[in-house]
N, CA and C atoms of all chains as a GROMACS GRO file, in nm:
protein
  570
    1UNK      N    1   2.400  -5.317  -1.433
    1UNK     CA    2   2.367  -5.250  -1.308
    1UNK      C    3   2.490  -5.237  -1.219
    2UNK      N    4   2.584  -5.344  -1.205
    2UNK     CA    5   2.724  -5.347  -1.130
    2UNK      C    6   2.778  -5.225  -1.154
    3UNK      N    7   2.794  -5.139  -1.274
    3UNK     CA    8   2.892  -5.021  -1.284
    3UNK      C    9   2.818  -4.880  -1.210
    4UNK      N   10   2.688  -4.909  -1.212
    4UNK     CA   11   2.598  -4.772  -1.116
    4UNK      C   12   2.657  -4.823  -0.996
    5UNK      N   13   2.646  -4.911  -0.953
    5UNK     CA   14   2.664  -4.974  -0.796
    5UNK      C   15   2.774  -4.915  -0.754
    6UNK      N   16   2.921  -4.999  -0.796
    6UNK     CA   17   3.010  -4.949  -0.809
    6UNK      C   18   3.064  -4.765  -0.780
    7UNK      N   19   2.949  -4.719  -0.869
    7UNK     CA   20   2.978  -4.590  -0.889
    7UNK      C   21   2.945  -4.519  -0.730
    8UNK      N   22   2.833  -4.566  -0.659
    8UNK     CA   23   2.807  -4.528  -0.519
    8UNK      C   24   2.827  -4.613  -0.440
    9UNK      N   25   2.941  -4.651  -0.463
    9UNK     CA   26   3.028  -4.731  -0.316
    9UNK      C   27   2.979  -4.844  -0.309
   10UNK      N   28   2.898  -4.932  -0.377
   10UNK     CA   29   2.840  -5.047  -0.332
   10UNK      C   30   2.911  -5.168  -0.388
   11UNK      N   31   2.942  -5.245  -0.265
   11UNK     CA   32   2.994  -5.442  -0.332
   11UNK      C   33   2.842  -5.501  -0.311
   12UNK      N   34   2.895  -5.588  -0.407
   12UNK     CA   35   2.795  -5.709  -0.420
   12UNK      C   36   2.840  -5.824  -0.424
   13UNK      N   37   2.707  -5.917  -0.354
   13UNK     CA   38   2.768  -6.053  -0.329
   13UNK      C   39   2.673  -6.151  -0.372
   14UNK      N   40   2.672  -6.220  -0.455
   14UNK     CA   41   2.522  -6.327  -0.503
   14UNK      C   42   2.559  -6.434  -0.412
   15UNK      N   43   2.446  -6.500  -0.404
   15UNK     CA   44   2.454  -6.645  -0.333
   15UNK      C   45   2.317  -6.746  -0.376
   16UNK      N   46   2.387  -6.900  -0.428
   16UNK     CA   47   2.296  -6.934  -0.427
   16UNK      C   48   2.341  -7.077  -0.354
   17UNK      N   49   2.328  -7.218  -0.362
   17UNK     CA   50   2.313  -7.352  -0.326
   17UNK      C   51   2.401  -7.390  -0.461
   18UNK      N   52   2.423  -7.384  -0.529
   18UNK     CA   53   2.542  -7.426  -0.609
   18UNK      C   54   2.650  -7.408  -0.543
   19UNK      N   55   2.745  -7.521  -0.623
   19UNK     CA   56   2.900  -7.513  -0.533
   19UNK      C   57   3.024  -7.403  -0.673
   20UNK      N   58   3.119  -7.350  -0.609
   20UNK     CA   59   3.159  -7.226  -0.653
   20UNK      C   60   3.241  -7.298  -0.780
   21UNK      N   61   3.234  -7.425  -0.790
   21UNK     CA   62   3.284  -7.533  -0.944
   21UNK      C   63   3.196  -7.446  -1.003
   22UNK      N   64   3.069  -7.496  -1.005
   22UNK     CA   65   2.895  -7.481  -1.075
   22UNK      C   66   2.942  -7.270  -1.117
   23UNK      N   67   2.937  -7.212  -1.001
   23UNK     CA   68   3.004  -7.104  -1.050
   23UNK      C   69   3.071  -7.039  -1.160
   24UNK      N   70   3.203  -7.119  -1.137
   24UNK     CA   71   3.296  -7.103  -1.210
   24UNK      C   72   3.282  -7.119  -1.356
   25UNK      N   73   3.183  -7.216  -1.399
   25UNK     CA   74   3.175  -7.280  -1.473
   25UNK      C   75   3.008  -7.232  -1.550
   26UNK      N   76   2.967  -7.184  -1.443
   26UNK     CA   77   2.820  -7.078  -1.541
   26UNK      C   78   2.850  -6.878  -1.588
   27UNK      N   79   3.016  -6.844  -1.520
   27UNK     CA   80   3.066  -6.769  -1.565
   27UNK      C   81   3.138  -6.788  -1.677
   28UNK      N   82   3.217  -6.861  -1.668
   28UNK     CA   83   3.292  -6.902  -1.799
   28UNK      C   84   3.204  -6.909  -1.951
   29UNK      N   85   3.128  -7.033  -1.891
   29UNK     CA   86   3.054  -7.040  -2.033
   29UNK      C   87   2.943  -6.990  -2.082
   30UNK      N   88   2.845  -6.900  -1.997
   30UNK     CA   89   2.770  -6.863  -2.015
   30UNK      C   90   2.725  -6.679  -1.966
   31UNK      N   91   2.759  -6.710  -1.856
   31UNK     CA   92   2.778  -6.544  -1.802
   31UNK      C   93   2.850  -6.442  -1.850
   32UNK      N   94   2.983  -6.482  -1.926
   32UNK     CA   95   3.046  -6.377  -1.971
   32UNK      C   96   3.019  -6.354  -2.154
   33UNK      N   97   2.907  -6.434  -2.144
   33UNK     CA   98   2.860  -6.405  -2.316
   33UNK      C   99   2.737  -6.286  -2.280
   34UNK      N  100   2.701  -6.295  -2.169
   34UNK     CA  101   2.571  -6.197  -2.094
   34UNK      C  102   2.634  -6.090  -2.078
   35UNK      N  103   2.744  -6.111  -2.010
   35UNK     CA  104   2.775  -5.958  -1.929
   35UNK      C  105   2.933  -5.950  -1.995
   36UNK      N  106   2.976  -5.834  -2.067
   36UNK     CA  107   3.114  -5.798  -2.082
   36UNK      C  108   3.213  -5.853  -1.975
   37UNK      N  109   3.309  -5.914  -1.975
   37UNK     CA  110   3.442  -5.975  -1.848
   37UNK      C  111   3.343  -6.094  -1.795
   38UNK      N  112   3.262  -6.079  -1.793
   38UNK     CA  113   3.210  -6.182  -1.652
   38UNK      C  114   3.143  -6.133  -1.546
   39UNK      N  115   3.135  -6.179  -1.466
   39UNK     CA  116   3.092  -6.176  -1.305
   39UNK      C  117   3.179  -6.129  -1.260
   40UNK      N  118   3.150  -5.982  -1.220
   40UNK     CA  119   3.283  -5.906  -1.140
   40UNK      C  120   3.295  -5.875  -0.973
   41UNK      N  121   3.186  -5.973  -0.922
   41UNK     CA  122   3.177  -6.019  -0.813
   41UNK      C  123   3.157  -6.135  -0.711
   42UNK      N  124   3.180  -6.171  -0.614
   42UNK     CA  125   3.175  -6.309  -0.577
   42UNK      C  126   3.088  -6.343  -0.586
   43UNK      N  127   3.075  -6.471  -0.625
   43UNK     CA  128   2.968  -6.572  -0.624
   43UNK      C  129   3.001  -6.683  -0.506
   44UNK      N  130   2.888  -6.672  -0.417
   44UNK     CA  131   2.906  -6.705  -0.287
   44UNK      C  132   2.862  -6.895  -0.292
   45UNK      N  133   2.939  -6.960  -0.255
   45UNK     CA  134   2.812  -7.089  -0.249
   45UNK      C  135   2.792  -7.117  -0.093
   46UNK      N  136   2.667  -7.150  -0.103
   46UNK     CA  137   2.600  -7.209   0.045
   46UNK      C  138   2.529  -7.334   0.012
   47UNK      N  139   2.585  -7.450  -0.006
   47UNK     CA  140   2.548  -7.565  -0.065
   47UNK      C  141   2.498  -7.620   0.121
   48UNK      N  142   2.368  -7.668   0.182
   48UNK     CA  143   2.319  -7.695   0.265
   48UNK      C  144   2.263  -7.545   0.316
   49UNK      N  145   2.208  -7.461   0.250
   49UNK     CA  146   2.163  -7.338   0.292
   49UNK      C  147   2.180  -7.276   0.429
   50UNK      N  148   2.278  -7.323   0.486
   50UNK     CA  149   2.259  -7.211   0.598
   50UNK      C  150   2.259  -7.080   0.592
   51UNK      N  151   2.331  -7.019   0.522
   51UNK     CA  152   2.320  -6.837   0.525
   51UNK      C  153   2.195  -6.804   0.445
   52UNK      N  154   2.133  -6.904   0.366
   52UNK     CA  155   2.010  -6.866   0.340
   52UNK      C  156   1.893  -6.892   0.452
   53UNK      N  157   1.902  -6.968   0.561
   53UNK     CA  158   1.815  -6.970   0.653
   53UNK      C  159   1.820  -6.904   0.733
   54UNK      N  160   1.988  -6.855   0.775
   54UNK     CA  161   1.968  -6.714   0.842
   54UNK      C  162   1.905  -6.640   0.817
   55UNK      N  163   1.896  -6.588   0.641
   55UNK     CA  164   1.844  -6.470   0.641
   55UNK      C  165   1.672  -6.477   0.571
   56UNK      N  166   1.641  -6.611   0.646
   56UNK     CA  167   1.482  -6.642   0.614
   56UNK      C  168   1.467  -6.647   0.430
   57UNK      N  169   1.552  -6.708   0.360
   57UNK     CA  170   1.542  -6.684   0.232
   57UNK      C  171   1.541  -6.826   0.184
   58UNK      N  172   1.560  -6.969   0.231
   58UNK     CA  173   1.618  -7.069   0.180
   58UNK      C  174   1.500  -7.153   0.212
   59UNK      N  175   1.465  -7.218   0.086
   59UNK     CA  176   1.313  -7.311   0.052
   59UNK      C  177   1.397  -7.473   0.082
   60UNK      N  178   1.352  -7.529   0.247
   60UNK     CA  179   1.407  -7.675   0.196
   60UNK      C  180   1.304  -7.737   0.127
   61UNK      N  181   1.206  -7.734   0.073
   61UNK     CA  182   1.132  -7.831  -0.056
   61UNK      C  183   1.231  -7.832  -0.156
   62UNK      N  184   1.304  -7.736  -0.194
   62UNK     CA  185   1.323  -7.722  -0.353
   62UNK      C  186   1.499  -7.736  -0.327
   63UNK      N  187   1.546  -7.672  -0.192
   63UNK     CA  188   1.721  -7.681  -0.150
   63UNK      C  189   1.774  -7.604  -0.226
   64UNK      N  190   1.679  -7.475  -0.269
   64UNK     CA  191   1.744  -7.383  -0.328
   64UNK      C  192   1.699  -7.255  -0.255
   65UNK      N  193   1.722  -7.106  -0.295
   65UNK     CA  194   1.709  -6.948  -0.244
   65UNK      C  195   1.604  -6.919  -0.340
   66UNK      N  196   1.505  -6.856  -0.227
   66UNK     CA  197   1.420  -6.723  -0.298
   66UNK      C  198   1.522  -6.617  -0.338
   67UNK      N  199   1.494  -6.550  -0.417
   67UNK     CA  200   1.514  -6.446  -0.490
   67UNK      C  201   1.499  -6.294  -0.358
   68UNK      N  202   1.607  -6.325  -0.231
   68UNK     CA  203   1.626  -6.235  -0.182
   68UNK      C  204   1.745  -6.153  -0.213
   69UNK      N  205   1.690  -5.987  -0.163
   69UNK     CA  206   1.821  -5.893  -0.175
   69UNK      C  207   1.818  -5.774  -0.049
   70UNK      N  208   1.908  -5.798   0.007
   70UNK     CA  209   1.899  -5.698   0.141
   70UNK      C  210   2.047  -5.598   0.081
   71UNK      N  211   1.986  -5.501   0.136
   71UNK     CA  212   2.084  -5.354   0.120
   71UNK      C  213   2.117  -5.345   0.256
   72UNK      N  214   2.301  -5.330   0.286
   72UNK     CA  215   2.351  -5.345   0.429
   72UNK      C  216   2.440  -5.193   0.425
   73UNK      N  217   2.413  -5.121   0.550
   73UNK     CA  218   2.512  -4.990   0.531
   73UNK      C  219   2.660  -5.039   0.587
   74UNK      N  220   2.729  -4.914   0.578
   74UNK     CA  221   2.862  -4.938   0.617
   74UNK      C  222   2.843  -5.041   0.782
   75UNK      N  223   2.756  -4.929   0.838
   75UNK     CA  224   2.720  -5.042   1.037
   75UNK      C  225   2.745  -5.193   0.971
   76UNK      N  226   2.680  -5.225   0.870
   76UNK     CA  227   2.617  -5.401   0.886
   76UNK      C  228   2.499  -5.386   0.911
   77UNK      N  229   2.429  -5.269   0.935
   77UNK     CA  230   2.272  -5.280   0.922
   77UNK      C  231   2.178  -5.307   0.813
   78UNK      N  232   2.096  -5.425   0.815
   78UNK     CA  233   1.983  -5.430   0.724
   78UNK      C  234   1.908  -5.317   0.726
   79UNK      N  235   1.934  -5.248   0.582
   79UNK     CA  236   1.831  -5.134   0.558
   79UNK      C  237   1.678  -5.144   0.506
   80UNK      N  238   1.732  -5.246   0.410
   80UNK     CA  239   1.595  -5.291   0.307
   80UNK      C  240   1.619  -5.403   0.303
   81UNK      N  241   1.505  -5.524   0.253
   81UNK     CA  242   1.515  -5.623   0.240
   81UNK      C  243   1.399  -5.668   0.141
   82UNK      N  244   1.388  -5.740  -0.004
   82UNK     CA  245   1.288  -5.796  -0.063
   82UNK      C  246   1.309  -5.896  -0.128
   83UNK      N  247   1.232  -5.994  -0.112
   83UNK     CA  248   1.223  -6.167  -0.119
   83UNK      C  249   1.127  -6.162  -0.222
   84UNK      N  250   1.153  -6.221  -0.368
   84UNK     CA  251   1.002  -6.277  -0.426
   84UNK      C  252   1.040  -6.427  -0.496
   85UNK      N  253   0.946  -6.518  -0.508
   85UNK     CA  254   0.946  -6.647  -0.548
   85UNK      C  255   1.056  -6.668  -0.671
   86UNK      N  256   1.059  -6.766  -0.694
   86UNK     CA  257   1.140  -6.776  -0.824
   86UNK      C  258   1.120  -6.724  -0.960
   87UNK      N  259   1.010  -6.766  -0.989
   87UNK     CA  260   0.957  -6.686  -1.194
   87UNK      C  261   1.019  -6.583  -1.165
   88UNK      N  262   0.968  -6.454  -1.107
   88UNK     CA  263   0.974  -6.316  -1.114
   88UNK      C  264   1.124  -6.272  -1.103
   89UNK      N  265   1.154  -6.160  -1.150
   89UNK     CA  266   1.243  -6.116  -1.189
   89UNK      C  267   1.303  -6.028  -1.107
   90UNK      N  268   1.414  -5.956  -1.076
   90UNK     CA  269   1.407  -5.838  -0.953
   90UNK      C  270   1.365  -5.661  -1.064
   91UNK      N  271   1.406  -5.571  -1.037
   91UNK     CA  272   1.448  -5.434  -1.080
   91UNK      C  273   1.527  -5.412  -1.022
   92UNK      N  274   1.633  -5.384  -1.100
   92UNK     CA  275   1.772  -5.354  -1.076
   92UNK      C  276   1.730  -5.163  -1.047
   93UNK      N  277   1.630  -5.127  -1.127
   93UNK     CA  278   1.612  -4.950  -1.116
   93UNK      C  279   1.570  -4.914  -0.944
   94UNK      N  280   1.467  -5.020  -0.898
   94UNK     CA  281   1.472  -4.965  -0.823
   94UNK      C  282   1.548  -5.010  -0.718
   95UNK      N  283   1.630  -5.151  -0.664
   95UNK     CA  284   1.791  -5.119  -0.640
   95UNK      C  285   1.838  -5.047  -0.644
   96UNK      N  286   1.867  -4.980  -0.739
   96UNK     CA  287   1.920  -4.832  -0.702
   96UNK      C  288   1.893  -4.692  -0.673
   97UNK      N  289   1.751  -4.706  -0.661
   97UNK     CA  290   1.676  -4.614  -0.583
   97UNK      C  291   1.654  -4.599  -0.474
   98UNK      N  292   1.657  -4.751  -0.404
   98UNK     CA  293   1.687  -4.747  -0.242
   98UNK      C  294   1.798  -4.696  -0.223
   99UNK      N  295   1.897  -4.806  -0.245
   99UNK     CA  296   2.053  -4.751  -0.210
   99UNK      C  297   2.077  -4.569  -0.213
  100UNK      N  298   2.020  -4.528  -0.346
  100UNK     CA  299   2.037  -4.322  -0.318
  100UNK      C  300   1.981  -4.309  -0.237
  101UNK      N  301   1.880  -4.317  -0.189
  101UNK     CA  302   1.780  -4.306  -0.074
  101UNK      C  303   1.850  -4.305   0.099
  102UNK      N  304   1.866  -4.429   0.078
  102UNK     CA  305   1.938  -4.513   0.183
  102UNK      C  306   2.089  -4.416   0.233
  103UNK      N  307   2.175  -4.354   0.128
  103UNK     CA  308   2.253  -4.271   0.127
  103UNK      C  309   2.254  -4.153   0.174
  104UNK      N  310   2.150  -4.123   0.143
  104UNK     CA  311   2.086  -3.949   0.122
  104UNK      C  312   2.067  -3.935   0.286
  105UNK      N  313   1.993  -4.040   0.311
  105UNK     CA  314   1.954  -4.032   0.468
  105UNK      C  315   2.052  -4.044   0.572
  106UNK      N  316   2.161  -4.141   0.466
  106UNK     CA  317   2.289  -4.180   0.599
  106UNK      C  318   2.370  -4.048   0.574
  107UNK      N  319   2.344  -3.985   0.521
  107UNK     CA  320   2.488  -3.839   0.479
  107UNK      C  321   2.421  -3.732   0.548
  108UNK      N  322   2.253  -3.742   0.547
  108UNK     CA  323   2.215  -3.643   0.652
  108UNK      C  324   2.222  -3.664   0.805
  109UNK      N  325   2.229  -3.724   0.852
  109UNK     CA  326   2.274  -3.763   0.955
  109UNK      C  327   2.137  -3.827   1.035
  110UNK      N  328   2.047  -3.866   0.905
  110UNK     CA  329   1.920  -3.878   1.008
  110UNK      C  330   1.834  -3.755   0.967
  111UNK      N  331   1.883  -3.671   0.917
  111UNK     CA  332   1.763  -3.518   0.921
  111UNK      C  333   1.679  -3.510   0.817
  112UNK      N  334   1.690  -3.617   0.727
  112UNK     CA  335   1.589  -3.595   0.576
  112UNK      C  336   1.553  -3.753   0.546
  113UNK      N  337   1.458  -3.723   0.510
  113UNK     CA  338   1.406  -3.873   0.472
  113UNK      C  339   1.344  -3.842   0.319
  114UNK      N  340   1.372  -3.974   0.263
  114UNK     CA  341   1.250  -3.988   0.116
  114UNK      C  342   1.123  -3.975   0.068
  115UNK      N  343   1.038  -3.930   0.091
  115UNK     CA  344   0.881  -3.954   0.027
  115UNK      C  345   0.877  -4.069  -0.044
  116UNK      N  346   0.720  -4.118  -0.034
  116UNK     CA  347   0.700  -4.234  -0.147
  116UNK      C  348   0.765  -4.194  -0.287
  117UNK      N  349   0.815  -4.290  -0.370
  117UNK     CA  350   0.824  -4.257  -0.509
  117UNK      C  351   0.934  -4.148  -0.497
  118UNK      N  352   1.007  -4.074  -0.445
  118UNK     CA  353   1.110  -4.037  -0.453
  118UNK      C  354   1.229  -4.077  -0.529
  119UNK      N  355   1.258  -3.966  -0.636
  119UNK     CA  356   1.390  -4.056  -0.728
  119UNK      C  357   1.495  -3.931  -0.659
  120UNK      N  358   1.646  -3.967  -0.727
  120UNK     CA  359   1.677  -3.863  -0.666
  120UNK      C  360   1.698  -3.713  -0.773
  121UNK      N  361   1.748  -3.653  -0.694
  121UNK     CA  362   1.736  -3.492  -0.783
  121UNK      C  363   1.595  -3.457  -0.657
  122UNK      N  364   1.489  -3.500  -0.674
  122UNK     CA  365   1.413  -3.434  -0.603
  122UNK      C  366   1.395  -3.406  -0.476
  123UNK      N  367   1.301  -3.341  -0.435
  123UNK     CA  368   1.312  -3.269  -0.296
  123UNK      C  369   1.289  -3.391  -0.168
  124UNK      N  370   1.380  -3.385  -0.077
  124UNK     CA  371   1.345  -3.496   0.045
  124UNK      C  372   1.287  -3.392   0.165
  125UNK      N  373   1.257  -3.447   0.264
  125UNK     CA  374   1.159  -3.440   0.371
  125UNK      C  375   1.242  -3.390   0.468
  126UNK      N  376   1.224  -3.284   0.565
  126UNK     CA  377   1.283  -3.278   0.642
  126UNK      C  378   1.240  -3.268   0.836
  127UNK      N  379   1.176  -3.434   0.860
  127UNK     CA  380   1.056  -3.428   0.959
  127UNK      C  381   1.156  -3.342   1.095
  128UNK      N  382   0.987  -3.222   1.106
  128UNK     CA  383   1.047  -3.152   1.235
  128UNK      C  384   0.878  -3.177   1.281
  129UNK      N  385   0.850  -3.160   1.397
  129UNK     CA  386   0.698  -3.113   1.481
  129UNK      C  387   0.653  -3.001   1.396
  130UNK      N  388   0.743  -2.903   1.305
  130UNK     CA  389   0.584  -2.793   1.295
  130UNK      C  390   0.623  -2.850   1.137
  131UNK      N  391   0.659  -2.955   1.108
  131UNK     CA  392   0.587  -3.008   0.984
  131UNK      C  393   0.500  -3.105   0.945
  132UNK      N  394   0.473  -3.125   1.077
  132UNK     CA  395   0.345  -3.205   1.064
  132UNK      C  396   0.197  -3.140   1.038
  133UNK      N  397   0.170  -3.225   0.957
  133UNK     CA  398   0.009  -3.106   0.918
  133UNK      C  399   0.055  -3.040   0.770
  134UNK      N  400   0.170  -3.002   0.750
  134UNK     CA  401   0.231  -2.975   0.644
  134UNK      C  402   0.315  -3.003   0.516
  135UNK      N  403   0.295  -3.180   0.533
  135UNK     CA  404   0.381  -3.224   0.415
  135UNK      C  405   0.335  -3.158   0.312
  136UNK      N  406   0.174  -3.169   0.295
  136UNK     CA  407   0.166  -3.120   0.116
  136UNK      C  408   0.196  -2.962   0.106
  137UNK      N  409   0.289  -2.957   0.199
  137UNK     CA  410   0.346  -2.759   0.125
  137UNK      C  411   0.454  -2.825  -0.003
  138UNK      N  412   0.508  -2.933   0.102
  138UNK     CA  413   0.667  -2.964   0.037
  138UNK      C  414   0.630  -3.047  -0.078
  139UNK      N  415   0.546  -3.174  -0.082
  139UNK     CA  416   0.523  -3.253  -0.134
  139UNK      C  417   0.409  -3.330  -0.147
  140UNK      N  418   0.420  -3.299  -0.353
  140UNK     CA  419   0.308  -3.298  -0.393
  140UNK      C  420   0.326  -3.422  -0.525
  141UNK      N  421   0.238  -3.506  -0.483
  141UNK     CA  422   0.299  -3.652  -0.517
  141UNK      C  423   0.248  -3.637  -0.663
  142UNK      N  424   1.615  -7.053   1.270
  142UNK     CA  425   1.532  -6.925   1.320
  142UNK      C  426   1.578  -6.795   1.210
  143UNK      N  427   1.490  -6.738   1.150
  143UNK     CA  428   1.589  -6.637   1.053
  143UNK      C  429   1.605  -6.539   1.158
  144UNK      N  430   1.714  -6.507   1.137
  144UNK     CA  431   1.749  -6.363   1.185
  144UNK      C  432   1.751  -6.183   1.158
  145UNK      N  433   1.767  -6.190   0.983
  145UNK     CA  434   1.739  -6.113   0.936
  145UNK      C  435   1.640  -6.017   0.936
  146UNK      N  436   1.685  -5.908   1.019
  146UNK     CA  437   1.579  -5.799   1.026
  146UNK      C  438   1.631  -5.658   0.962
  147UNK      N  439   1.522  -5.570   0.911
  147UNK     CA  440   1.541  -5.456   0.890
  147UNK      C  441   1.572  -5.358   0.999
  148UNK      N  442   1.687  -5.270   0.982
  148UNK     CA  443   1.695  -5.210   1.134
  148UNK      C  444   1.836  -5.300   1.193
  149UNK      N  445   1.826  -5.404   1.190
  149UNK     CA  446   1.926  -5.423   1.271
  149UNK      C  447   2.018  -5.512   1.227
  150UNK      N  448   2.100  -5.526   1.315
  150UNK     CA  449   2.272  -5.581   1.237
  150UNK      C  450   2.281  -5.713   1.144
  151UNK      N  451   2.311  -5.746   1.009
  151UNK     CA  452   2.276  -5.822   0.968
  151UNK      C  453   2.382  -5.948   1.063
  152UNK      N  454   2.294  -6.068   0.989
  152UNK     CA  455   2.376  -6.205   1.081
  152UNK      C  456   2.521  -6.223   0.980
  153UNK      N  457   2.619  -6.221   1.069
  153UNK     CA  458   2.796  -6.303   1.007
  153UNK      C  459   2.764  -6.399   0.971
  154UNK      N  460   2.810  -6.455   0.872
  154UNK     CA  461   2.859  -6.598   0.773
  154UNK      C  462   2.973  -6.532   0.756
  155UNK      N  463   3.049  -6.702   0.666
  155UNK     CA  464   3.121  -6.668   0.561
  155UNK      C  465   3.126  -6.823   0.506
  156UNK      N  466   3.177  -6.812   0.372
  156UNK     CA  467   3.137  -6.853   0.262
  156UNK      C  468   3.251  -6.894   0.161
  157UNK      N  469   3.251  -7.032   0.049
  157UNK     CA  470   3.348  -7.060   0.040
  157UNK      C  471   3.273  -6.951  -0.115
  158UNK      N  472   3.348  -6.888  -0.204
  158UNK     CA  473   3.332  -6.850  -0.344
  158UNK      C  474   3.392  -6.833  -0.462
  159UNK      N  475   3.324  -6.841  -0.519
  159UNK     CA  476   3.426  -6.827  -0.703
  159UNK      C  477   3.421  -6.654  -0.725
  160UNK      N  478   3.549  -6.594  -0.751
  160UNK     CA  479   3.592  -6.423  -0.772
  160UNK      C  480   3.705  -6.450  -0.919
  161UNK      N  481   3.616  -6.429  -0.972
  161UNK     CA  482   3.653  -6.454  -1.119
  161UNK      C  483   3.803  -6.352  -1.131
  162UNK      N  484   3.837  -6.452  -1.198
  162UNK     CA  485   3.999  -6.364  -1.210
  162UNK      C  486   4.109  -6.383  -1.064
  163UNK      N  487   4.036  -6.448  -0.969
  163UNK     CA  488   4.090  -6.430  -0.795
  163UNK      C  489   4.089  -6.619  -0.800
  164UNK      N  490   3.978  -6.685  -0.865
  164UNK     CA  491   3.977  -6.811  -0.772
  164UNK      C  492   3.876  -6.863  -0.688
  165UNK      N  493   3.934  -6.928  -0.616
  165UNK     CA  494   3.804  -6.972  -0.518
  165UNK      C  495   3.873  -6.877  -0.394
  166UNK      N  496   3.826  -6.880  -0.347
  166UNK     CA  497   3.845  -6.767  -0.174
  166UNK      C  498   3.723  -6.799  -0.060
  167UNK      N  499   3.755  -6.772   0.046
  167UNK     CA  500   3.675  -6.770   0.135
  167UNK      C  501   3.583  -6.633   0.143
  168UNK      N  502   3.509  -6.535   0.182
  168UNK     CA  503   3.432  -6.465   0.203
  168UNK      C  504   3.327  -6.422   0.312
  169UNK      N  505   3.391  -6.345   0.446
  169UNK     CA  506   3.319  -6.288   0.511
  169UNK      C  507   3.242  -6.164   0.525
  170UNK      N  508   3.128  -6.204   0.605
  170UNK     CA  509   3.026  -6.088   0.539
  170UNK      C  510   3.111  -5.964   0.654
  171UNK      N  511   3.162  -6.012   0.730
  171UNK     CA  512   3.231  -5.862   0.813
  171UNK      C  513   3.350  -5.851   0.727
  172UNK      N  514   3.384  -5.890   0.640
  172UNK     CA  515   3.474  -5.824   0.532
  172UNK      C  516   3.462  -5.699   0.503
  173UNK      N  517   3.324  -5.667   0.530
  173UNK     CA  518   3.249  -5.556   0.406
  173UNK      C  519   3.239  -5.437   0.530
  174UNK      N  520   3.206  -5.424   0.685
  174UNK     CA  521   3.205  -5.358   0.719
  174UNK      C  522   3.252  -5.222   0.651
  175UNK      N  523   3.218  -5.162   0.699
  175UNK     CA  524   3.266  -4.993   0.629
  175UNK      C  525   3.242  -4.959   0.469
  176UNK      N  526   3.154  -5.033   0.458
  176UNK     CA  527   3.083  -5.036   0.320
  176UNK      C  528   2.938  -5.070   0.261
  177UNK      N  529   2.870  -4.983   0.180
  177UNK     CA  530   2.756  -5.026   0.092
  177UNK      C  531   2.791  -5.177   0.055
  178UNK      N  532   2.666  -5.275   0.116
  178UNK     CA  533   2.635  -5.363   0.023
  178UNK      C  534   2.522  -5.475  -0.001
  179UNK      N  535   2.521  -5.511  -0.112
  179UNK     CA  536   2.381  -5.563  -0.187
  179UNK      C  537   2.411  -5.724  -0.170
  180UNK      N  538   2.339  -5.784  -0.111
  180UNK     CA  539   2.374  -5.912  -0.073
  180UNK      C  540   2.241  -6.007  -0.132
  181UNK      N  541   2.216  -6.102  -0.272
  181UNK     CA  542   2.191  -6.132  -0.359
  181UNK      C  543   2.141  -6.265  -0.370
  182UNK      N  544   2.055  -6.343  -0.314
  182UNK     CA  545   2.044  -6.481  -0.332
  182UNK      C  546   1.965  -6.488  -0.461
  183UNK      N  547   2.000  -6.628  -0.496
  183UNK     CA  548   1.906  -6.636  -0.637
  183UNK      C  549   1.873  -6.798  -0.592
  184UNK      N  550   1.736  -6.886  -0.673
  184UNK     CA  551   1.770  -7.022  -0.711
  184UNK      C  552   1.858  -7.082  -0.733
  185UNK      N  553   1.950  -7.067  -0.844
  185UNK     CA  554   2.043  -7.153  -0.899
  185UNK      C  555   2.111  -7.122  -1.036
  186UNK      N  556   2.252  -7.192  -1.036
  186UNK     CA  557   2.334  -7.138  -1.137
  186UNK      C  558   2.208  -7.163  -1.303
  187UNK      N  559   2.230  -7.121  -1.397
  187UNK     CA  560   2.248  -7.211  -1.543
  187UNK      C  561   2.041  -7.186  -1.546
  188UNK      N  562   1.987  -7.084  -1.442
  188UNK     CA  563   1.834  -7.076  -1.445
  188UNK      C  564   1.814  -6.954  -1.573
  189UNK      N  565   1.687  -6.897  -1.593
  189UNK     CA  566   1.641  -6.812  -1.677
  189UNK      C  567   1.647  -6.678  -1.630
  190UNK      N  568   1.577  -6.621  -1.506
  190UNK     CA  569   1.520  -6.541  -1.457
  190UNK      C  570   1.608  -6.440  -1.408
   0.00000   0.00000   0.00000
């Protein structure tokens, strides 16, 4: 998923409660048998979770991170944000369906927005007053 | 108190980290200003999921 990212301007930063040894050392021996080179981005440690309690993500029962991921624009604004428990897994697809999204809207300046289920290639929204009453001309889910 | 909201400016840290090929480094999140980015917590190193 890093090389799509990449491809539309995006860094990434993981973080968990491990210290950046623990890191170093789950890239080396194990991460770079997963992923071609390695981990081609920082691996953050927050060992006493504070930047995970900032961002409402850090379980002290367990002294580890939910499985949060917030999308930040160039501002530093939180665009999106989704937290799920540990088992579950993320989608990297639709990660990158926000982010086009998220884009599309920041390049219009504000003048087009996404529909539900919107991938891209397809048609976005363009809310004015006499289109209200009229989405389903444009869009037809 | 979390701070993290949608809409508005995320909260500054910074962070000690491992940048493979770089080392250990420090890491601020206003580093990134003027840029897309995906900011990633997980459980823990050496997990399944």
């Amino acid at each position: 998923m890093y090389p799509e990212l990449k491809k539309l301007g995006v860094d990434v930063l993981s973080v968990s409660t491990d210290s950046k040894f623990s890191h170093k050392i789950w890239d080396e021996t194990e991460l770079e048998k997963m992923v071609e080179g390695g981990i081609p981005f920082p691996m953050l440690s927050d060992q006493g979770g504070q930047i995970g309690t900032l961002y409402g993500v850090y379980d002290e029962d367990s002294g580890t991170e939910l499985r949060g991921r917030f999308i930040m624009d160039p501002d530093g604004v939180i665009q999106a944000m989704e937290v799920l428990t540990p088992p579950v897994g993320r989608n990297t697809e639709e990660l990158l369906r926000q982010v086009q999204a998220f884009q599309l809207v920041r390049e219009s300046g504000g003048k087009e927005a996404t529909p539900s289920g919107w991938t891209p290639g397809e048609p976005t929204l363009k809310p004015s007053p006499s289109m209200v009453g009229k989405v389903w001309e444009v869009w037809k889910p | 108190m979390p701070e993290a909201r949608v809409g508005k400016e995320a909260p500054d840290f910074k962070s000690a980290a491992y940048i493979r090929g770089k080392g250990f480094k420090e890491v601020k999140l206003s580093d990134y200003r003027g840029k897309w980015l995906v900011l990633c917590f997980y459980p823990g190193d050496f997990t399944f999921v």
